[in-house]
C-alpha positions in Angstrom: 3.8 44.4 -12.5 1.5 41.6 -12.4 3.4 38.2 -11.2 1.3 35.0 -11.6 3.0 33.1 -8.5 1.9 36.1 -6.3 -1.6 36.4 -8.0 -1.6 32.8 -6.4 -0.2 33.9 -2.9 -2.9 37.3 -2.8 -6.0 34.8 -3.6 -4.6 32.2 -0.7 -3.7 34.5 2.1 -5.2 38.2 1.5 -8.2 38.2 -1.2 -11.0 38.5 1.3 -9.4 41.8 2.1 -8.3 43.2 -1.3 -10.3 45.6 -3.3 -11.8 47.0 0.2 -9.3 49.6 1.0 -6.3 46.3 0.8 -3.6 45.9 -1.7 -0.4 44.4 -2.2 2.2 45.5 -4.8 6.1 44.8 -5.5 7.9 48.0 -4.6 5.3 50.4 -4.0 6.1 53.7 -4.5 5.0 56.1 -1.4 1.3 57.6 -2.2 -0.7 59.4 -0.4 -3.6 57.6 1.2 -1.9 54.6 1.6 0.1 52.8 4.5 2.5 49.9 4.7 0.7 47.2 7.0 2.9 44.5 6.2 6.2 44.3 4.0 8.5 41.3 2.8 11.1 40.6 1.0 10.9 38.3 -1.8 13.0 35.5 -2.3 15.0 34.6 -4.5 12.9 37.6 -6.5 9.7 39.2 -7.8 10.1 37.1 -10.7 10.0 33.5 -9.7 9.0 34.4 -6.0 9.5 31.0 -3.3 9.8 32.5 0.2 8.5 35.8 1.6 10.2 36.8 4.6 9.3 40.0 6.8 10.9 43.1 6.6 12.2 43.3 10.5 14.8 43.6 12.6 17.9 42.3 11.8 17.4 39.0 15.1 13.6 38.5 13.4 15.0 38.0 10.2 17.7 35.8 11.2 15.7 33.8 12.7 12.6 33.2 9.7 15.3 32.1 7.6 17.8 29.5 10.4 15.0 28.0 12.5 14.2 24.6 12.0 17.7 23.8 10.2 17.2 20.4 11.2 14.2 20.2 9.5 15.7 20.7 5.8 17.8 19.4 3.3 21.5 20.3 3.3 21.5 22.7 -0.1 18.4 24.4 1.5 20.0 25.4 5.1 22.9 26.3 3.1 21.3 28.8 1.3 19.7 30.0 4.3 22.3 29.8 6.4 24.1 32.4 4.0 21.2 34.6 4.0 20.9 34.5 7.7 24.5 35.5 7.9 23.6 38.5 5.8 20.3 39.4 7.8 22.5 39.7 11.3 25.0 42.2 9.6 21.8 44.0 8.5 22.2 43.2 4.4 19.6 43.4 2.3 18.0 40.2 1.4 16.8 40.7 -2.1 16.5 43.4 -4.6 12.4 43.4 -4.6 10.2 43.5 -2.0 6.2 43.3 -1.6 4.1 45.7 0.7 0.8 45.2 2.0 -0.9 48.2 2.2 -4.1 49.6 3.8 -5.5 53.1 2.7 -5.3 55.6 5.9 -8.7 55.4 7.1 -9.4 50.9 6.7 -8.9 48.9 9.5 -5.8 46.5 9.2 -7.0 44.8 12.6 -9.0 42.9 10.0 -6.2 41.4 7.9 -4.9 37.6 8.5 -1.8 38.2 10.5 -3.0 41.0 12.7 -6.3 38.8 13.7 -3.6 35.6 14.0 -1.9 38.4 16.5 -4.7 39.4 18.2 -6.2 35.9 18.7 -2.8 34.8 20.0 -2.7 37.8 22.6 0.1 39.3 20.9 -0.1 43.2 20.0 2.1 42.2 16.9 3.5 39.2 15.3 5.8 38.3 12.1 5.3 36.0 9.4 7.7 34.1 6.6 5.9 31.8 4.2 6.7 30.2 1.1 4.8 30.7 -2.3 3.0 27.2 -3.4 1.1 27.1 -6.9 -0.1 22.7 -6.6 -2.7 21.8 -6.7 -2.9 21.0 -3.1 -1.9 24.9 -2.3 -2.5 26.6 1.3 -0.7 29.4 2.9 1.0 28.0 6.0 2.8 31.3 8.4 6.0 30.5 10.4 4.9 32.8 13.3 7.7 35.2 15.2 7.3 37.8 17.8 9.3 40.8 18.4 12.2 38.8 20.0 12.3 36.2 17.3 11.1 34.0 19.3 8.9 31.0 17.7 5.1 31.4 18.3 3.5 28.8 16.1 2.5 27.9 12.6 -0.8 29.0 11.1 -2.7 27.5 8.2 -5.3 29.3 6.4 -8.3 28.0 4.2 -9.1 30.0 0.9 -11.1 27.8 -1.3 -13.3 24.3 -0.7 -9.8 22.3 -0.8 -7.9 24.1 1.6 -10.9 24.9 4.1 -11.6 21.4 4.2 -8.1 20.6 5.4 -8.0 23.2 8.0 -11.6 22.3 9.5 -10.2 18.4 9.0 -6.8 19.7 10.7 -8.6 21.3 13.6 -10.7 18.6 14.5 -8.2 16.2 14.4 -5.7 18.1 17.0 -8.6 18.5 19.6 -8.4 15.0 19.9 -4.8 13.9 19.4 -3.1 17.6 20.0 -0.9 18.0 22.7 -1.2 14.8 24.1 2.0 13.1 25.8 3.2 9.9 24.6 5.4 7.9 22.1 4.2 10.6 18.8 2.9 13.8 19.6 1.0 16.3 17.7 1.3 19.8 18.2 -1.2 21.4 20.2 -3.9 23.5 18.9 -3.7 27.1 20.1 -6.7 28.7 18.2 -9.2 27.7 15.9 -11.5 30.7 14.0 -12.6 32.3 11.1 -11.2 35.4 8.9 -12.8 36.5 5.9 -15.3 33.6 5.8 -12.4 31.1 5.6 -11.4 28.7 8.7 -8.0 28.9 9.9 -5.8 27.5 12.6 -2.9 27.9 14.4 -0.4 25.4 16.3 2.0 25.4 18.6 5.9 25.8 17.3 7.8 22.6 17.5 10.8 22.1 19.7 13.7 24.0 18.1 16.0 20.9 18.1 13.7 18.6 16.6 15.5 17.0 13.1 13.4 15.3 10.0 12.9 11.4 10.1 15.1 10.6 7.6 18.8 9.7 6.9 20.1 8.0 10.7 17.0 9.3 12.3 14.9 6.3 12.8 11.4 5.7 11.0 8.5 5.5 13.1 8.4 2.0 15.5 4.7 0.3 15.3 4.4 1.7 18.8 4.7 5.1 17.6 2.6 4.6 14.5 -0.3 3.2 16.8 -0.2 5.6 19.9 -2.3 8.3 19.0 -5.0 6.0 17.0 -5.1 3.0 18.5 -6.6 -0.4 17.5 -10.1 -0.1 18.8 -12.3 -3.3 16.9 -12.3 -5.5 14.3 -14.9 -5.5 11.7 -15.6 -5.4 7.9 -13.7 -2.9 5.5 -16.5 -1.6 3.8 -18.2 -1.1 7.8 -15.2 1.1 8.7 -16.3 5.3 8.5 -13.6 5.9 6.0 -14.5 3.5 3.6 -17.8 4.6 3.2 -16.7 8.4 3.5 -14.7 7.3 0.3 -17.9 6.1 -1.2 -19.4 8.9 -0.8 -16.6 11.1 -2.2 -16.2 9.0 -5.6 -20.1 8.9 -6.2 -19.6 12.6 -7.1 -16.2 12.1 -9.0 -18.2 9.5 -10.9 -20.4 12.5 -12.4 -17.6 14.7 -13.2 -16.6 14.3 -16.7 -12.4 15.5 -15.4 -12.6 12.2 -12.9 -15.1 9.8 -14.2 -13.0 7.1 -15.8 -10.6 7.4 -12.9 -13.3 7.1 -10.3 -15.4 4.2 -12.2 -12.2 2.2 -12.1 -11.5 3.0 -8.8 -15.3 1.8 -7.4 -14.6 -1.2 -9.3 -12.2 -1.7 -6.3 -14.3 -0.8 -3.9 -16.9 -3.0 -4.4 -14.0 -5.9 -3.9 -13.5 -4.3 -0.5 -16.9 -4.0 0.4 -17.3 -7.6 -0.6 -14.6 -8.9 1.8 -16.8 -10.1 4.4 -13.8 -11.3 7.1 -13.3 -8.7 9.7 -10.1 -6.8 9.4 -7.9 -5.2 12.7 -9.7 -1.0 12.6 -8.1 1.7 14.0 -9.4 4.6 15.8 -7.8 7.5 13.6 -4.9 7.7 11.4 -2.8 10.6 10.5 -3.6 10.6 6.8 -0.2 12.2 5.6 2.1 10.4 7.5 5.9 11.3 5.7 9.4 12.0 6.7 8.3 15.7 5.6 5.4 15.9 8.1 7.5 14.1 11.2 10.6 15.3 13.1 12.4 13.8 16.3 14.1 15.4 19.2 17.2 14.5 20.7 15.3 11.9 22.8 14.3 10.3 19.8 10.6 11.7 21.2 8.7 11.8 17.5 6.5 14.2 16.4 3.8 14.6 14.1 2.1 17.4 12.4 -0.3 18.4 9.2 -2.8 16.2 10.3 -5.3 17.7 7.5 -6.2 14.6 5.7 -6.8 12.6 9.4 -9.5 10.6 9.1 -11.3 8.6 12.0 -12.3 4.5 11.8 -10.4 3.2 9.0 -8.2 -0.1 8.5 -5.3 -0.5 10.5 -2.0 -0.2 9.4 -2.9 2.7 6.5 -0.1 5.1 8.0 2.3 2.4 7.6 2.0 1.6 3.7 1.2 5.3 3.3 5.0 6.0 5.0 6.4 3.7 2.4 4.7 4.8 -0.3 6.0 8.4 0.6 9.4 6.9 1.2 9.2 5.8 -2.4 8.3 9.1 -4.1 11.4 11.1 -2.9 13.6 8.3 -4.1 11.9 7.6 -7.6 9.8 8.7 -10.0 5.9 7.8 -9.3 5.4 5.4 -11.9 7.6 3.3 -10.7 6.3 2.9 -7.3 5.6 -0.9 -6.4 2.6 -0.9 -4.0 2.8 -4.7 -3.3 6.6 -3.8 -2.2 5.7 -0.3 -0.3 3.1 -3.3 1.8 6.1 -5.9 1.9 8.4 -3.6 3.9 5.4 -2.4 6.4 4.3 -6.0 6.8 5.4 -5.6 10.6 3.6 -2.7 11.2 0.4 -4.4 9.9 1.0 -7.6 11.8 1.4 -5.7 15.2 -1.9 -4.2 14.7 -3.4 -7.5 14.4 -3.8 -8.1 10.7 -3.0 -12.1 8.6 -1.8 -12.2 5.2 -5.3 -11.5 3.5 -5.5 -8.4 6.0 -2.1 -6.9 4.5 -3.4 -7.3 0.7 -6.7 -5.3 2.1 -4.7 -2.6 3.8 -2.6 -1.9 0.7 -5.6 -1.8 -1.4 -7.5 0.9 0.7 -4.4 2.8 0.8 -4.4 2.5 -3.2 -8.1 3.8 -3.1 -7.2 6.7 -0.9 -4.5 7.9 -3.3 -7.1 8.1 -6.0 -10.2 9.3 -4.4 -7.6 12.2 -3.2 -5.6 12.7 -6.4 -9.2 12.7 -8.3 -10.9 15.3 -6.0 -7.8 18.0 -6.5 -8.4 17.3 -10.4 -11.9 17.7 -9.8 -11.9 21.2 -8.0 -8.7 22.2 -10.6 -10.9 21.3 -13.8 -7.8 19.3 -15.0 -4.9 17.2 -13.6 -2.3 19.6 -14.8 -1.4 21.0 -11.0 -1.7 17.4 -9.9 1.3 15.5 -8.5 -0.2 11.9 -10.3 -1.3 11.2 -13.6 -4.8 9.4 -14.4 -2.4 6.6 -16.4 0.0 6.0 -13.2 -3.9 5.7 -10.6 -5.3 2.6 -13.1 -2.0 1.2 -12.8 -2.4 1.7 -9.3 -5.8 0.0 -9.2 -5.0 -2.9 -11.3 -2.1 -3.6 -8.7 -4.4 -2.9 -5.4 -6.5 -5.4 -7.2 -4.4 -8.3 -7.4 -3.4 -7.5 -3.5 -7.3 -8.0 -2.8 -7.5 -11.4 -4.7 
């Protein structure tokens, strides 16, 4: 039975392995030669497959599916609230399940969650994940031990994208992760290769901790500025990211998928390279900040995590128009995104890290530039914008407004 969504999951997660004594299949029936290494079930089936949880004891189980509640919409914990409930008494979770199997005589030390165990100090360690088929697709493990207990999250590279962000990830939690103050970032508990491909792995969140949205509070400017400060002031088009965008749309411009998008989006560039006032620069920004990517505890102590698309020396005030802008795509559909309003409602953000009335226009107009050189460069490695969460029509409209914020 061949299933597209888990042809997807095999080429993210076990594909350096497979074909060298490594297989997975959906109800496997016992042969000889062959050995269960890992097994899941599939939910909500083989079909249409979203989450994989591990075939454990009934406590692991329990707990791959309720941790984190406060981390989910309502329908979601409902669902796996239910399914927890049926986990404890021991129920079967779904009618299909998938089995990673090793022939009798390969080495499943070698295999992503065993070397995640082994690097961890653990002689054996669980996994749930979900199944993602975007364009921006990684494998991302929930991480239990034998007791249920939470051990971490770990993110794996399997192609140019995704290696990029875990390298970019890594790097960017040596310097931030861990770190006390008003946002943290989880701390980085191993950093290696498997299969030729980087991967990662963080420490687990505090199990209280509950999404920013709804009465939690968004991030304060404080808390937007404590882990990259405002270090300098000095040109946009001086700043490390701007020219590290540069760089990137130079080769989108010769790639016939991104060329229009990119041409119109150096037109912009050049207007920021132009601006010759120096602008408020920050030491690093997040890159992703979201209410999906940030949680409080109790305290109200925020936290902070996928820090893949962190980037070092760019224009203050990007994770503030970015948040809105984020804010904005859960409530409405993306062509209908204002930018000029998404920089309206952070204009205190951008004014406590030092920025006038020109600087806000500039800050929304890099932000713009960011969402295209990114959007471009999944197209780009795709060969099409299909899997892509923007269309090329709804980035010129982008541009055009970035370009009146510049002036």
């Amino acid at each position: 039975m061949r299933v597209p969504a888990l042809d997807i999951l095999a080429q993210q997660l076990w594909s350096p392995g497979l074909g060298e004594g490594t297989r997975i299949a959906v109800d496997p029936a016992p042969e000889s030669g062959w050995q269960d290494a890992e097994r899941y079930w599939l939910l909500p089936g083989a079909e249409h497959p979203k989450l994989l949880v591990p075939l454990a004891s009934p406590r692991v189980q329990q707990a791959a599916l309720t941790h984190y509640r406060g981390l989910r919409r309502a329908p979601a914990n409902l669902a796996r609230v239910a399914l927890g409930a049926g986990a404890r008494m021991g129920a079967p979770l779904s009618r299909r399940q998938l089995a990673v199997q090793v022939r009798s005589d390969a080495d499943a030390a070698e295999l992503p969650l065993a070397k995640i165990a082994s690097e961890l100090g653990h002689e054996h360690l669980f996994a749930t994940f979900g199944v993602r088929t975007g364009a921006n697709r990684k494998t991302t493990m929930q991480l239990l031990d034998d007791r249920a207990r939470a051990i971490g999250y770990a993110k794996l590279g399997w192609n140019s994208t995704a290696d990029e962000y875990v390298t970019t990830e890594s790097h960017a939690l040596r310097q931030v992760g861990g770190r006390v103050g008003l946002m943290r970032a989880p701390r980085l508990l191993a950093s290696f290769r498997q299969g030729g491909r980087p991967v990662l792995v963080v420490e687990p969140l505090p199990a209280g901790v509950r999404g920013v949205r709804g009465e939690q509070a968004a991030p304060s400017s404080a808390e937007l500025f404590a882990l990259g400060p405002v270090e300098r002031m000095t040109r946009p088009g001086s700043t490390i990211g701007l020219r590290a965008i540069a760089r990137r749309l130079d080769v989108l411009r010769a790639d016939p998928t991104t060329r229009t998008v990119a041409e119109r989006a150096t037109a912009l560039l050049r207007r920021l390279e132009a601006h010759s006032e120096p602008v408020p620069v920050q030491a690093r920004w997040h890159g992703d900040l979201t209410p999906w990517n940030c949680a409080r505890e109790a305290d109200g102590q925020l936290w902070a995590w996928d820090w893949e698309s962190s980037e070092p020396d760019v224009v203050a005030g990007l994770d503030a128009v970015h948040w809105e802008f984020s804010v904005q795509r859960e409530a409405i559909p993306v062509d209908r995104i204002s930018l000029t309003a998404c920089v309206g409602r952070a204009r205190h953000h951008l004014a406590a890290a030092g920025h006038d009335r020109v600087g806000h226009g500039i800050v929304g107009a890099v932000h713009a530039l960011t969402v295209v050189e990114r959007a471009a460069t999944l197209a780009a490695r795709e060969g099409g914008w299909q899997r892509v969460w923007i269309t090329p029509v709804q980035l010129a409209r982008l541009v055009d407004e970035a370009m009146t914020l510049v002036g």
